[in-house]
Backbone as a chain_set.jsonl record, in Angstrom:
{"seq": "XXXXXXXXXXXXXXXXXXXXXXXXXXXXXXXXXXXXXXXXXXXXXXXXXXXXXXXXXXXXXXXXXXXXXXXXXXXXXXXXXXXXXXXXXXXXXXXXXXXXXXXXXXXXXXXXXXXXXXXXXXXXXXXXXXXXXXXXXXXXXXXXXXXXXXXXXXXXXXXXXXXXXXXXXXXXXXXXXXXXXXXXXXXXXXXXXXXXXXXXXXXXXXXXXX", "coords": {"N": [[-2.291, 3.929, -15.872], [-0.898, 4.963, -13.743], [1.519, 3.985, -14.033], [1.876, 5.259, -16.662], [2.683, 7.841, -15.848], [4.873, 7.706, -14.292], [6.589, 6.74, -16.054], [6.682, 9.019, -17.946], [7.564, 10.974, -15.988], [10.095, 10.079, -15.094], [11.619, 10.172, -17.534], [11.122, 12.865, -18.649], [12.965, 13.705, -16.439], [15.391, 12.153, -16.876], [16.079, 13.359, -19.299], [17.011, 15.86, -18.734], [18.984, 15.192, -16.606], [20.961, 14.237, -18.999], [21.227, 16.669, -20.19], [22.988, 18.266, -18.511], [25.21, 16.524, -18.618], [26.121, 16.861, -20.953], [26.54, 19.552, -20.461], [28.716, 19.54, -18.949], [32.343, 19.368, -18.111], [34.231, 16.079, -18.12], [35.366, 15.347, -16.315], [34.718, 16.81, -14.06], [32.536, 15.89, -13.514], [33.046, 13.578, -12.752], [34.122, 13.715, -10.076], [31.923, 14.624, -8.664], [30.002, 12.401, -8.924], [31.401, 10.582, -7.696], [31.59, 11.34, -4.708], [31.841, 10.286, -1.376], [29.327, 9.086, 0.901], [28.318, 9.281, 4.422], [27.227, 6.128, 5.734], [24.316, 5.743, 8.598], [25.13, 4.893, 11.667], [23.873, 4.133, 13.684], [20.215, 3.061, 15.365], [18.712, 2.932, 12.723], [17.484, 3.285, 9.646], [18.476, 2.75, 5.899], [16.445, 4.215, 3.286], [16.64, 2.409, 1.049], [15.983, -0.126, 2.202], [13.413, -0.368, 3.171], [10.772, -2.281, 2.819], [8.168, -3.426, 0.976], [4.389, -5.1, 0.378], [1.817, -5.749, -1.334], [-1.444, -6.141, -2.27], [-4.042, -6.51, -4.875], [-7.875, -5.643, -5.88], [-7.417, -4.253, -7.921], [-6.775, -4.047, -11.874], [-4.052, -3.642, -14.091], [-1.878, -6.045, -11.851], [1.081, -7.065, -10.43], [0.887, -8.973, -8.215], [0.03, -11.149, -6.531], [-3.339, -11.556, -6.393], [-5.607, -10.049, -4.413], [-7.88, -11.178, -3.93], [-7.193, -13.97, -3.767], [-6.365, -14.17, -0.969], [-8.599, -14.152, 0.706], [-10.601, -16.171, 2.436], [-13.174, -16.757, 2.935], [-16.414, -16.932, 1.633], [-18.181, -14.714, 1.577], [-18.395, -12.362, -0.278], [-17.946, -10.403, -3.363], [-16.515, -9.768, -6.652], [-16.29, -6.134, -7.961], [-16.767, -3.599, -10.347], [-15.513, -0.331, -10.003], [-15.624, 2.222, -11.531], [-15.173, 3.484, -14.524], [-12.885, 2.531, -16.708], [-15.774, 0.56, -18.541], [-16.416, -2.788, -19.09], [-17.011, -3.174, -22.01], [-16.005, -0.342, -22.951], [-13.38, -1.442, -22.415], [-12.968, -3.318, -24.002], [-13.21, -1.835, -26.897], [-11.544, 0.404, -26.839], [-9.324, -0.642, -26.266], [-8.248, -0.69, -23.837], [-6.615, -1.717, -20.658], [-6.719, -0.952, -17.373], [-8.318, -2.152, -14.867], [-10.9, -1.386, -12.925], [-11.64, -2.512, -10.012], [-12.869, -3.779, -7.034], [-13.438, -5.223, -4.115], [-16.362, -6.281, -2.619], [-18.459, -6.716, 0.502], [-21.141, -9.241, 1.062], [-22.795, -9.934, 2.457], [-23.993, -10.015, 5.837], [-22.059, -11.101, 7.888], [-18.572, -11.404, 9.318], [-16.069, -11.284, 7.018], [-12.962, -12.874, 5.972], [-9.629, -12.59, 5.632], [-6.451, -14.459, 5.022], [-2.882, -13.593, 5.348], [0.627, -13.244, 4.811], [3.075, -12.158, 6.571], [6.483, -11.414, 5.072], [9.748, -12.177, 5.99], [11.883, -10.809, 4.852], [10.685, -8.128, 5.795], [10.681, -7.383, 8.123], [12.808, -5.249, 8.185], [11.82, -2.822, 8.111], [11.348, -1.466, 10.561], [12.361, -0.347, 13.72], [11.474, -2.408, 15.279], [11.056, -4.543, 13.851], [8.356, -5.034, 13.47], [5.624, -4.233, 11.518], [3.378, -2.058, 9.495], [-0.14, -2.72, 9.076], [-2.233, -1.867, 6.402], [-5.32, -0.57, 5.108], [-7.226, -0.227, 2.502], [-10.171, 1.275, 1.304], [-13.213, 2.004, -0.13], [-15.471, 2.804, 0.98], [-16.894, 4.338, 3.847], [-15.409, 3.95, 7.418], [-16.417, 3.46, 9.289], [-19.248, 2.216, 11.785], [-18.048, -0.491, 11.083], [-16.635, -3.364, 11.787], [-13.365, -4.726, 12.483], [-11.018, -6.784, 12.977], [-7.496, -7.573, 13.796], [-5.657, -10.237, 13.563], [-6.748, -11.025, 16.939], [-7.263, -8.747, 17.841], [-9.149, -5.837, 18.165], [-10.261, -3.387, 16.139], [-9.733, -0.078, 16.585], [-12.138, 1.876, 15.018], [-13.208, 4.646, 15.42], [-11.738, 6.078, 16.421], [-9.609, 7.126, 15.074], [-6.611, 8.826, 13.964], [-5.213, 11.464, 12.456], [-2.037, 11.21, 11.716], [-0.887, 9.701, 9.325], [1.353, 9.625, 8.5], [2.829, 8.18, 9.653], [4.057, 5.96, 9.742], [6.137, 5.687, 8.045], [8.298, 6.274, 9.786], [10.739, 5.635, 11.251], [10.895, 4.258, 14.063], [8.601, 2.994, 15.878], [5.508, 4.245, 16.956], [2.732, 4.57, 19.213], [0.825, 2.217, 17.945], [-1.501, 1.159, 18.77], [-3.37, 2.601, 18.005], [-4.995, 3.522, 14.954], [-4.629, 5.227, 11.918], [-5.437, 7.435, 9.724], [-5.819, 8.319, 5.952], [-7.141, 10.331, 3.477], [-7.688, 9.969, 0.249], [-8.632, 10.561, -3.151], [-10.454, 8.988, -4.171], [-10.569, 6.704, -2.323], [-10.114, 5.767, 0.997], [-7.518, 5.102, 3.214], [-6.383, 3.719, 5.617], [-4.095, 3.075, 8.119], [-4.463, 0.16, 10.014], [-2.901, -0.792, 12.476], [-0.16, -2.643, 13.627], [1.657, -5.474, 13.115], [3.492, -8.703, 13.126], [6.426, -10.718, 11.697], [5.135, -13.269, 9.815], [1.879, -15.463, 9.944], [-1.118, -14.265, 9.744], [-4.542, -12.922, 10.055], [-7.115, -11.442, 8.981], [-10.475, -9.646, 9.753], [-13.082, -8.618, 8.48], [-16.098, -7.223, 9.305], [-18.771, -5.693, 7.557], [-21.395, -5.565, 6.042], [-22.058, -4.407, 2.483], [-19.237, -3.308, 2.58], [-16.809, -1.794, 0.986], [-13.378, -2.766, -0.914], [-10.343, -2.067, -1.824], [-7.247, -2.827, -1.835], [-4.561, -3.855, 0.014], [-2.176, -3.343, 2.244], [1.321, -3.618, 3.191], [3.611, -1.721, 5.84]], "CA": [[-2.279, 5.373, -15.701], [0.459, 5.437, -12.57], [2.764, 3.606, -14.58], [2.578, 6.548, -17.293], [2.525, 9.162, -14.757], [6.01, 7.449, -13.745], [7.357, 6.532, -17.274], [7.078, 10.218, -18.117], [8.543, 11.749, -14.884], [11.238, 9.604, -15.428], [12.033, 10.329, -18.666], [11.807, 14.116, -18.192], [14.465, 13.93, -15.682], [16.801, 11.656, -17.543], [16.314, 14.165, -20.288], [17.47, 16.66, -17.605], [20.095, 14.77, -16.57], [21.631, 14.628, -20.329], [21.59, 17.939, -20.386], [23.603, 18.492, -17.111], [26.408, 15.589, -18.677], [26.44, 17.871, -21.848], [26.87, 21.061, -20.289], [29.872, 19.931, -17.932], [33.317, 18.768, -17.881], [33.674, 14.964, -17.734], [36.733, 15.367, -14.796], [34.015, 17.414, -12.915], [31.248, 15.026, -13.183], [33.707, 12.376, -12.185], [34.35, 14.389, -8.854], [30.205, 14.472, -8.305], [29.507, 10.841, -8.733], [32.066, 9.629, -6.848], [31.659, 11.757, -3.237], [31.424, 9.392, -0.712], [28.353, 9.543, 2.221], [28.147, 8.61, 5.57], [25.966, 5.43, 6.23], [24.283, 6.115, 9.93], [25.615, 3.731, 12.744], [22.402, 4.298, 15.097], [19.679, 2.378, 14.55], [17.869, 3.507, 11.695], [17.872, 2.106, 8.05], [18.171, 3.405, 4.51], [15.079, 4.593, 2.179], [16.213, 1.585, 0.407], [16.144, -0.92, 3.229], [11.993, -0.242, 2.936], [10.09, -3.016, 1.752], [6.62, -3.443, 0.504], [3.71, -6.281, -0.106], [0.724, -4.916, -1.657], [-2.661, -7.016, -3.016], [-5.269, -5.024, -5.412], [-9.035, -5.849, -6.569], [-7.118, -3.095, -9.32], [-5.62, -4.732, -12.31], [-3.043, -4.444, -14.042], [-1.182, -6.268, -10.743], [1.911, -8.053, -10.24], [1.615, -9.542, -7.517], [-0.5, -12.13, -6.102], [-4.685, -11.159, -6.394], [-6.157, -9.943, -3.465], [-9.218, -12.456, -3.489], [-6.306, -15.565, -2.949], [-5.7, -14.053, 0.248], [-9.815, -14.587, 1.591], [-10.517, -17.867, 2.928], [-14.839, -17.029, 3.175], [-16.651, -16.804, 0.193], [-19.254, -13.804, 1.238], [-17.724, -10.916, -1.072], [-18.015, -10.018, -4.617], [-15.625, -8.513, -7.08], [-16.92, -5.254, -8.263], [-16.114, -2.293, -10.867], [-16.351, 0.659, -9.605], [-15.591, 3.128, -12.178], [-14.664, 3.251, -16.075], [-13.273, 2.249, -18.504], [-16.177, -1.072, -18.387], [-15.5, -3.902, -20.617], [-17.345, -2.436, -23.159], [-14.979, 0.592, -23.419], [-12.148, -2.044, -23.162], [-12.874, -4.07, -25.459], [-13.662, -0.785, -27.953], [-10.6, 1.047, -26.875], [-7.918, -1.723, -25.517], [-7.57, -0.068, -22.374], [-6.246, -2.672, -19.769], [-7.201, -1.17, -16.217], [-10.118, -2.905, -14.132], [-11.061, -0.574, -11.623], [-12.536, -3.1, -9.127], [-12.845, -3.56, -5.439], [-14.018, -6.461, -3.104], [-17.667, -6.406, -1.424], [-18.772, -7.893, 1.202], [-21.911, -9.191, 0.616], [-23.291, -10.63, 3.735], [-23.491, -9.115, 7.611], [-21.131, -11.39, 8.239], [-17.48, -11.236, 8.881], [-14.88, -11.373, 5.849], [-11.836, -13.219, 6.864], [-8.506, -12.729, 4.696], [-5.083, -14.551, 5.565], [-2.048, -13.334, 4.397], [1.754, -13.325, 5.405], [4.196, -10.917, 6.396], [7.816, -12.192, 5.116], [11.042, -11.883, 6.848], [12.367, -8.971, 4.408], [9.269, -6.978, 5.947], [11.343, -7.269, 9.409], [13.717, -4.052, 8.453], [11.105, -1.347, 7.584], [10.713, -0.49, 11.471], [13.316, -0.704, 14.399], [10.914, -3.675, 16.277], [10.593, -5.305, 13.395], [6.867, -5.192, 13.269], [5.022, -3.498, 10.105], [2.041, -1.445, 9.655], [-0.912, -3.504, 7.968], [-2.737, -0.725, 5.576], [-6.061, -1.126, 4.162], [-7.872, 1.017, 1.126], [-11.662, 1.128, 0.819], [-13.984, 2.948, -0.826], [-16.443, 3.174, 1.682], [-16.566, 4.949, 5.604], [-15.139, 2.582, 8.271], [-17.974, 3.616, 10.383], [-19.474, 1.149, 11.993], [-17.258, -1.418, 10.181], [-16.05, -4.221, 13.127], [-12.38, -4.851, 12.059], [-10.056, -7.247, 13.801], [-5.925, -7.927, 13.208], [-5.554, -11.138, 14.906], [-7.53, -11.187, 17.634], [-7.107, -7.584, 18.321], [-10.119, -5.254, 17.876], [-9.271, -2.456, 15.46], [-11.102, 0.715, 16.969], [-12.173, 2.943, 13.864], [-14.123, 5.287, 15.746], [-10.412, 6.767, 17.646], [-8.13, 7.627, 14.119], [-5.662, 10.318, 14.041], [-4.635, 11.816, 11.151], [-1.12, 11.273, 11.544], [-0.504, 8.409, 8.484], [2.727, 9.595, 7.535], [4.189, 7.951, 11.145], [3.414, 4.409, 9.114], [6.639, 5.925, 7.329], [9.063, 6.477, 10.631], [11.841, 3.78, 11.689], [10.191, 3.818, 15.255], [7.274, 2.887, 15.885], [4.817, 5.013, 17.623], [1.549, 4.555, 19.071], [0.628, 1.345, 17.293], [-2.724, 0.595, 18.513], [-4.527, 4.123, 17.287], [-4.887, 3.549, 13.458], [-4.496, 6.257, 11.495], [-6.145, 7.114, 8.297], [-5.566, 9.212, 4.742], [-8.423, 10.245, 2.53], [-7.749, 10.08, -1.376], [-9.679, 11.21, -4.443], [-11.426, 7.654, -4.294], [-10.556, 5.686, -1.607], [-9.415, 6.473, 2.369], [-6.664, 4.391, 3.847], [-6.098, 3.175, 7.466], [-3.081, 2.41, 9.018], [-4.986, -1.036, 11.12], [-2.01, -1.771, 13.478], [1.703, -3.515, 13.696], [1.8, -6.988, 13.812], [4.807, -9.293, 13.356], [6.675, -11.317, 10.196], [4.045, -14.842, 9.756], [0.808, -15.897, 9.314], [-2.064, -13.465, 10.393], [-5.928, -12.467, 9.826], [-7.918, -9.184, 9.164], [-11.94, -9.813, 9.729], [-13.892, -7.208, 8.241], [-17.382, -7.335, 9.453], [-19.938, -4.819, 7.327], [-22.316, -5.52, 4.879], [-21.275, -3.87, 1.864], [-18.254, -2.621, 2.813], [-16.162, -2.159, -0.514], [-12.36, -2.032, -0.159], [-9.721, -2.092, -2.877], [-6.201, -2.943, -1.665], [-4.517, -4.339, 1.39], [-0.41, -3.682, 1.955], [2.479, -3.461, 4.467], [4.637, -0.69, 5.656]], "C": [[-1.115, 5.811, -14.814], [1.626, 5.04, -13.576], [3.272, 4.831, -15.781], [3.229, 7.666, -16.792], [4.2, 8.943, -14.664], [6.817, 7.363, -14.46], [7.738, 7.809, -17.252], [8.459, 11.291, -17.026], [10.084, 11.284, -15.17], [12.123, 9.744, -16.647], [12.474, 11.823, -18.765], [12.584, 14.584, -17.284], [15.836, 13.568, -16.204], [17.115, 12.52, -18.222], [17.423, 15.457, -19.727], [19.231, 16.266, -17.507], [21.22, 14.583, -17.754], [22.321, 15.515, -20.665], [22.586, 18.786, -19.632], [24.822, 17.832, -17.91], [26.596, 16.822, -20.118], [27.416, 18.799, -21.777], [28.58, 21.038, -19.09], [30.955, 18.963, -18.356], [33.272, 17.01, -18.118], [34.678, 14.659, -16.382], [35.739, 15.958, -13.648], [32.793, 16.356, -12.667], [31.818, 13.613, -12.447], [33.803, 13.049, -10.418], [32.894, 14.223, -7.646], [30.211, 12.872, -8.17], [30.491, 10.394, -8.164], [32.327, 9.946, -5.547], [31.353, 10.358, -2.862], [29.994, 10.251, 0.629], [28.197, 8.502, 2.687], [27.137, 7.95, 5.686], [25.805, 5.862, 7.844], [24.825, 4.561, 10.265], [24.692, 3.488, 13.848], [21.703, 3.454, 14.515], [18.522, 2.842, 14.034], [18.138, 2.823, 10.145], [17.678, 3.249, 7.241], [17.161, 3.474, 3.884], [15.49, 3.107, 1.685], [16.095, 0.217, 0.982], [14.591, -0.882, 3.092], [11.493, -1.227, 2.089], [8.793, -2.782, 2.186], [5.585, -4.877, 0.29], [2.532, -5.395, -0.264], [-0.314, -5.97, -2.436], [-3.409, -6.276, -3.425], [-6.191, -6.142, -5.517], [-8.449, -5.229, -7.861], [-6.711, -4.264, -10.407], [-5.59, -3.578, -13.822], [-2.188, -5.191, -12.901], [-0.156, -7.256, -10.933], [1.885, -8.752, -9.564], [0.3, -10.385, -6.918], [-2.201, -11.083, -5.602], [-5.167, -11.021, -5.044], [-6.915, -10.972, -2.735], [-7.992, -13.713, -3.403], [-6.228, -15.263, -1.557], [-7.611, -14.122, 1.198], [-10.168, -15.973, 1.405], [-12.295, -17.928, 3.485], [-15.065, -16.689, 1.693], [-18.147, -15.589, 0.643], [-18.952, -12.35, 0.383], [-18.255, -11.338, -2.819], [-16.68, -9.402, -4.843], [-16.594, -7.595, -8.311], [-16.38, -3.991, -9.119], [-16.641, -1.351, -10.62], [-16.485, 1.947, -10.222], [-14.972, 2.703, -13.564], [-12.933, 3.39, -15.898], [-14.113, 0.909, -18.1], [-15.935, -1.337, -19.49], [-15.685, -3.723, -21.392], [-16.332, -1.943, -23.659], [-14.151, -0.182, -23.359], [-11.943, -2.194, -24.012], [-13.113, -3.358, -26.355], [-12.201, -0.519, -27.574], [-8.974, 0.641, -26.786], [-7.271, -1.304, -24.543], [-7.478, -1.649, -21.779], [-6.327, -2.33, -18.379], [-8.589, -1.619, -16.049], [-10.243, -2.152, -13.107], [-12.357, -1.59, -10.489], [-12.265, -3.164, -7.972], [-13.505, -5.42, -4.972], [-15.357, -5.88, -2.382], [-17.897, -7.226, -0.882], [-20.355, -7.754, 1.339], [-23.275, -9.717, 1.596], [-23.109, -9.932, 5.113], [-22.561, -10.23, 8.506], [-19.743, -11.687, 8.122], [-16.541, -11.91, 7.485], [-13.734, -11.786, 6.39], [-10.644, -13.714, 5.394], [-7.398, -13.438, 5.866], [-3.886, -14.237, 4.602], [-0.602, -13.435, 5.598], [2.695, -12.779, 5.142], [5.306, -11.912, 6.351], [8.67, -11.25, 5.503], [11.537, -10.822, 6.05], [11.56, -7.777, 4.558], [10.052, -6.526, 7.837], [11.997, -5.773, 9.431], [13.302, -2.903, 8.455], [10.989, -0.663, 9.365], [12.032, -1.11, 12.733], [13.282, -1.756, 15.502], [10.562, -4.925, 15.452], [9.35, -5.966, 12.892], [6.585, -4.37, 11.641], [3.612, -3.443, 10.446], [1.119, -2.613, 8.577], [-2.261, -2.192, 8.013], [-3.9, -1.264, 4.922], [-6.835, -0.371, 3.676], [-8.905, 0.961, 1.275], [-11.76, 2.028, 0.117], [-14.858, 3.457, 0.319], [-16.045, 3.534, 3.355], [-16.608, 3.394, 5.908], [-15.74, 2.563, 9.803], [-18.592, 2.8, 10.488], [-18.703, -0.288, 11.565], [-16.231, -2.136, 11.557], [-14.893, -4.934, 12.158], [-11.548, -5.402, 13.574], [-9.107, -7.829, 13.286], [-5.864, -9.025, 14.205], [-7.054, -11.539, 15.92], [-7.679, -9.89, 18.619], [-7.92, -6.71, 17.601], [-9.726, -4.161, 17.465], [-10.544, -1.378, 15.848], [-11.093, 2.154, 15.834], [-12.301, 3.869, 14.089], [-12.683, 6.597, 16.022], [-9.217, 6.652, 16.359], [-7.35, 8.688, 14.712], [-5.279, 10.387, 12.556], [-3.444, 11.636, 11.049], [-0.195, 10.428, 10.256], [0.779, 8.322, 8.536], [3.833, 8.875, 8.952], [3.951, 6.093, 10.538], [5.465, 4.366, 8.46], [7.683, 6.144, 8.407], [9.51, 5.162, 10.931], [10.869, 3.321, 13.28], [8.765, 4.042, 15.426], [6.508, 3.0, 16.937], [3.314, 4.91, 17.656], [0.639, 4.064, 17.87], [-0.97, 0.892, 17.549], [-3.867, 1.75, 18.528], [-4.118, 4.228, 15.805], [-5.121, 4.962, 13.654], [-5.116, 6.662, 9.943], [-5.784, 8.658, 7.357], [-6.296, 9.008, 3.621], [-7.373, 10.966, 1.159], [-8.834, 10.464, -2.057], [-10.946, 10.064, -4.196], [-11.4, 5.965, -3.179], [-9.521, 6.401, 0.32], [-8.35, 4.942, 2.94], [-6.576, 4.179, 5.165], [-5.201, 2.453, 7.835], [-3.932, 1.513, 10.309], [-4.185, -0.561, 12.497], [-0.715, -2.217, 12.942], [1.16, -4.391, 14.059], [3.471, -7.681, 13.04], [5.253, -10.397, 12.032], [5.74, -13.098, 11.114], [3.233, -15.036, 9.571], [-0.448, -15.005, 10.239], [-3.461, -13.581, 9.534], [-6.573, -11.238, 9.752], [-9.52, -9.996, 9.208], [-12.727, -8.699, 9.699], [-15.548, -7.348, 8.472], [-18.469, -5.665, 8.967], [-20.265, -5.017, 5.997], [-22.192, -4.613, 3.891], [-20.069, -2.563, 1.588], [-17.493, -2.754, 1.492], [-14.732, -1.928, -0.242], [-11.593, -2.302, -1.722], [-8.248, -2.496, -2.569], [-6.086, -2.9, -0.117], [-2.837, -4.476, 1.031], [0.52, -3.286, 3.161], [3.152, -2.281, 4.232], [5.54, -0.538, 6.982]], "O": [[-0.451, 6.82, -15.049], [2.553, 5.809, -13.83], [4.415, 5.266, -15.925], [4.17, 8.285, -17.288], [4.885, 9.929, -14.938], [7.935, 7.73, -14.097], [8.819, 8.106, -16.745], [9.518, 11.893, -17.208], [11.029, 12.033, -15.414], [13.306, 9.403, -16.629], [13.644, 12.179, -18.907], [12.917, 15.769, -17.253], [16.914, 14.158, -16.132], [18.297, 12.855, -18.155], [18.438, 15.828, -20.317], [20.237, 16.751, -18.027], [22.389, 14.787, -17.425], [23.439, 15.554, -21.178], [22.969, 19.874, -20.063], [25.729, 18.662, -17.958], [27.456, 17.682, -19.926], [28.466, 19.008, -22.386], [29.252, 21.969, -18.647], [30.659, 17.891, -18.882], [32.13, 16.596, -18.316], [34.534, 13.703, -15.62], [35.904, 15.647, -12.469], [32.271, 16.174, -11.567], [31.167, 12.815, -11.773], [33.249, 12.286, -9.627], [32.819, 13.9, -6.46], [30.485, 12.333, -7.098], [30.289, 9.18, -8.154], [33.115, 9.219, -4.943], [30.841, 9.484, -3.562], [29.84, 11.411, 1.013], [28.026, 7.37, 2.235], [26.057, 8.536, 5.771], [26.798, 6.264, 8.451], [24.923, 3.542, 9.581], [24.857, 2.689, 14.77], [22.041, 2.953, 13.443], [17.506, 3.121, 14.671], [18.958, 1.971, 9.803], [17.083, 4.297, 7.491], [16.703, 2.331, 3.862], [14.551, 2.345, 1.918], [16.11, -0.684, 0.144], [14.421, -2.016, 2.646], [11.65, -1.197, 0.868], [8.34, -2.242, 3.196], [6.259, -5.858, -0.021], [2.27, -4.466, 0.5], [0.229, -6.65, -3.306], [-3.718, -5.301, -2.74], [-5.828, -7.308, -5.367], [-8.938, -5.633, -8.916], [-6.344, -5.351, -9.961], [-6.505, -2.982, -14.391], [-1.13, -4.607, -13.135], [-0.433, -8.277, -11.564], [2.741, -9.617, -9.745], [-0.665, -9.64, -7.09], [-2.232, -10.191, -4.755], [-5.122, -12.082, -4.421], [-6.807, -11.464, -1.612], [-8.364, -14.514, -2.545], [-5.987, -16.243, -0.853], [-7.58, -14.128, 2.428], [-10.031, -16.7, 0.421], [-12.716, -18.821, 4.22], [-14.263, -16.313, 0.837], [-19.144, -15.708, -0.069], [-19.531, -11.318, 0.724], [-18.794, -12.364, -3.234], [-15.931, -8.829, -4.053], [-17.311, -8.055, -9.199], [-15.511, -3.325, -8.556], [-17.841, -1.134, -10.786], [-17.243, 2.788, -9.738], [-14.33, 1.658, -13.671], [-12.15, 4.071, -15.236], [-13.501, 0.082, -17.423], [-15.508, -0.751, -20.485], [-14.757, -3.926, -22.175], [-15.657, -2.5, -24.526], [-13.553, -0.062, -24.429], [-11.164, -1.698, -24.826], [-13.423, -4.125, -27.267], [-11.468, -1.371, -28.075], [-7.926, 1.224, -27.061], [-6.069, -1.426, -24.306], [-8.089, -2.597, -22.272], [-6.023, -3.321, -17.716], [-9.598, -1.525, -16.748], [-9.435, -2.408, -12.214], [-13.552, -1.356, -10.315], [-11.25, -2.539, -7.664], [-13.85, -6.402, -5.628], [-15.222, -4.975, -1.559], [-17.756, -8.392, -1.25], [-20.916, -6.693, 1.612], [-24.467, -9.792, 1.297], [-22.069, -9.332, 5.385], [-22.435, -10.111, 9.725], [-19.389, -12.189, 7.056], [-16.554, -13.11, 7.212], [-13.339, -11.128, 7.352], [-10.708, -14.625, 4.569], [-7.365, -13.196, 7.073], [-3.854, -14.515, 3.403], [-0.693, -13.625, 6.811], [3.262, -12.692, 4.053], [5.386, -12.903, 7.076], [8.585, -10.022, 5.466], [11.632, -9.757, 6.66], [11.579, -6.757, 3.87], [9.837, -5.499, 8.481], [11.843, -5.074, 10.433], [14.02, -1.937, 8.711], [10.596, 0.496, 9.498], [12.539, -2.221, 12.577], [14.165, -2.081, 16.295], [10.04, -5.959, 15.868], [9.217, -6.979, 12.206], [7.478, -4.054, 10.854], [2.887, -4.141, 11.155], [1.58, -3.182, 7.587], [-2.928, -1.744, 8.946], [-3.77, -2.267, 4.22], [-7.328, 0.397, 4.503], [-8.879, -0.184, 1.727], [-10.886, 2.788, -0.299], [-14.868, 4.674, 0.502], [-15.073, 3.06, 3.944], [-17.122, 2.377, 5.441], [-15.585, 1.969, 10.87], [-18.835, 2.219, 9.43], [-19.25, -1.251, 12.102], [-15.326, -1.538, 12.14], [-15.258, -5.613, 11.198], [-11.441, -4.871, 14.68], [-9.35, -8.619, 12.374], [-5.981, -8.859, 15.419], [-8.066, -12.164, 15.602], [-8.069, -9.91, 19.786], [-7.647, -6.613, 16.404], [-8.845, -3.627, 18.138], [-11.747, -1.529, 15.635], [-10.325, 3.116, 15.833], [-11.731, 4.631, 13.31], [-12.801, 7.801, 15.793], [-8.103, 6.18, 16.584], [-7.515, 9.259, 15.79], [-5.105, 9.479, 11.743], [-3.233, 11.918, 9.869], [1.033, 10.516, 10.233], [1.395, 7.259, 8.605], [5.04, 9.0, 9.158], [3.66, 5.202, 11.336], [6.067, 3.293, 8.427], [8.624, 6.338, 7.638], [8.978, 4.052, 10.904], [10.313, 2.238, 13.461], [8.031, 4.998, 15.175], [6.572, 2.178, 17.851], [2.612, 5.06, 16.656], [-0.019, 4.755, 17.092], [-1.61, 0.342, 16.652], [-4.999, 1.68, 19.007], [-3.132, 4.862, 15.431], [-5.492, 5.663, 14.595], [-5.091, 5.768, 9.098], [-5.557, 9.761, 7.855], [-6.286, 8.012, 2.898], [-6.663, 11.97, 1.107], [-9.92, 10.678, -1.518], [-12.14, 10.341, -4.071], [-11.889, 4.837, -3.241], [-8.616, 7.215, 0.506], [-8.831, 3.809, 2.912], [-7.0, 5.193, 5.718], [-5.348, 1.234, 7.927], [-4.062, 2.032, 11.418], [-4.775, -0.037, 13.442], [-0.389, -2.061, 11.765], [0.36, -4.46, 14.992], [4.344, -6.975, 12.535], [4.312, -10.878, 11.402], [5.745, -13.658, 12.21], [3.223, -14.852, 8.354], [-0.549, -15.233, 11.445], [-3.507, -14.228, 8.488], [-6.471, -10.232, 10.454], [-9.579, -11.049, 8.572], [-13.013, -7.962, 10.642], [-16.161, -7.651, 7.449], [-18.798, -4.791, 9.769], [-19.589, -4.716, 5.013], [-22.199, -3.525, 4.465], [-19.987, -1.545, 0.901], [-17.555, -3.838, 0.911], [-14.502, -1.025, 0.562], [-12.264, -2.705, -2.672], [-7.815, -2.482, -3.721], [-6.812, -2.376, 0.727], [-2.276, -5.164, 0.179], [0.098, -2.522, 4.028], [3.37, -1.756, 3.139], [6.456, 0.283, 7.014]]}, "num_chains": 1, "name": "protein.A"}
C-alpha cells in the first residue's frame, strides 16, 4: 500500500517534470541544473547523510525479520487487521499486517545492532532507538541497556529524533498514528545493545533507528 502511495507520487511528478522540459528552452534548463550550492562547513550533515535500520512484524520487508532480533521465546506473531489469509489467498494480496505479543508477564528481550553508518545521523554520533506498538505503554517496564525507559514522563516533541543535535535524550518522546503510537526510547551508541519489554500482552509492530 506505501509502496503505491510512493510509486504514484512519483510518477505524477516526473510527469510534471516532463512537462516543465517541454515547455522550456534546453540552454535554460542547462543554466537550472547546473547552479552550484553551498555545502555547510559547521557541523551539521546533509538530508542525505541520514541513515536508517528498521525491523517489521509487517510484511512485505526487506530487511532482516523482527523476531531474529529476540533472543526469549515468550511472544507470539499476530495479525492484527485484514486482508487474513483467506482474503490472500482469494485476492493475491501480499501484506501481513502482524505484530509481536508478548505472551507471558515476563520480560521480552531483543538484541540488535547499531552499525557504524548509523554514527552520522546526529552530531555525537549516538541514534535514537524508536519503537511502534499497538498498544498504551502504560505500565509497560522498558529498559535500553540497562537504562530504565520512563514512559510515564513523554513529551510530544518526536520530530527532535530528526535534529543533528541531540537534545534531551533521556525523556522519550512519542507520536500517535492511525494504528500504532511510536516512542522515541533513548540514544545509545553504534554496537551491540538490548531493549526488555516487560508487559503481558503488549503488542508492538516495528523497531528502528534515527
Amino acid at each position: 500500500m506505501i509502496g503505491q502511495q510512493i510509486s504514484y507520487w512519483i510518477l505524477t511528478h516526473f510527469k510534471e517534470a516532463l512537462q516543465l522540459i517541454q515547455d522550456k528552452e534546453m540552454e535554460e534548463l542547462e543554466g537550472i541544473v547546473h547552479q552550484e550550492f553551498t555545502v555547510p562547513t559547521s557541523d551539521c550533515a546533509l538530508a542525505g547523510d541520514r541513515q536508517s535500520e528498521c525491523w517489521m512484524a509487517l510484511e512485505p520487508r526487506l530487511n532482516t525479520p523482527i523476531e531474529e532480533l529476540i533472543i526469549t521465546d515468550n511472544y507470539d506473531r499476530v495479525e492484527w487487521f485484514a486482508p487474513n489469509e483467506q482474503k490472500r489467498n482469494e485476492k493475491g494480496y501480499a501484506d501481513v499486517h502482524a505484530a509481536i505479543e508478548i505472551t507471558t508477564d515476563k520480560p521480552l528481550l531483543l538484541e540488535f545492532e547499531v552499525p557504524e553508518k548509523m554514527s552520522n545521523n546526529h552530531q555525537n554520533g549516538e541514534v535514537w532507538v524508536v519503537l511502534c506498538a499497538r498498544e498504551e505503554y502504560e505500565n509497560a517496564i522498558i529498559f535500553l541497556d540497562d537504562t530504565e525507559i520512563h514512559v510515564d514522563i513523554v513529551d510530544e516533541n518526536f520530530d527532535k529524533i530528526r535534529d543533528f543535535e541531540i537534545s534531551d535524550p533521556h525523556r522519550p518522546s512519542q507520536k500517535e498514528h492511525k494504528t500504532t503510537t511510536c516512542m522515541a526510547l533513548g540514544t545509545t551508541t553504534v554496537g551491540t545493545h538490548t531493549l526488555s519489554i516487560q508487559k503481558e500482552g503488549f503488542t508492538f509492530t516495528h523497531l528502528f533507528f534515527a
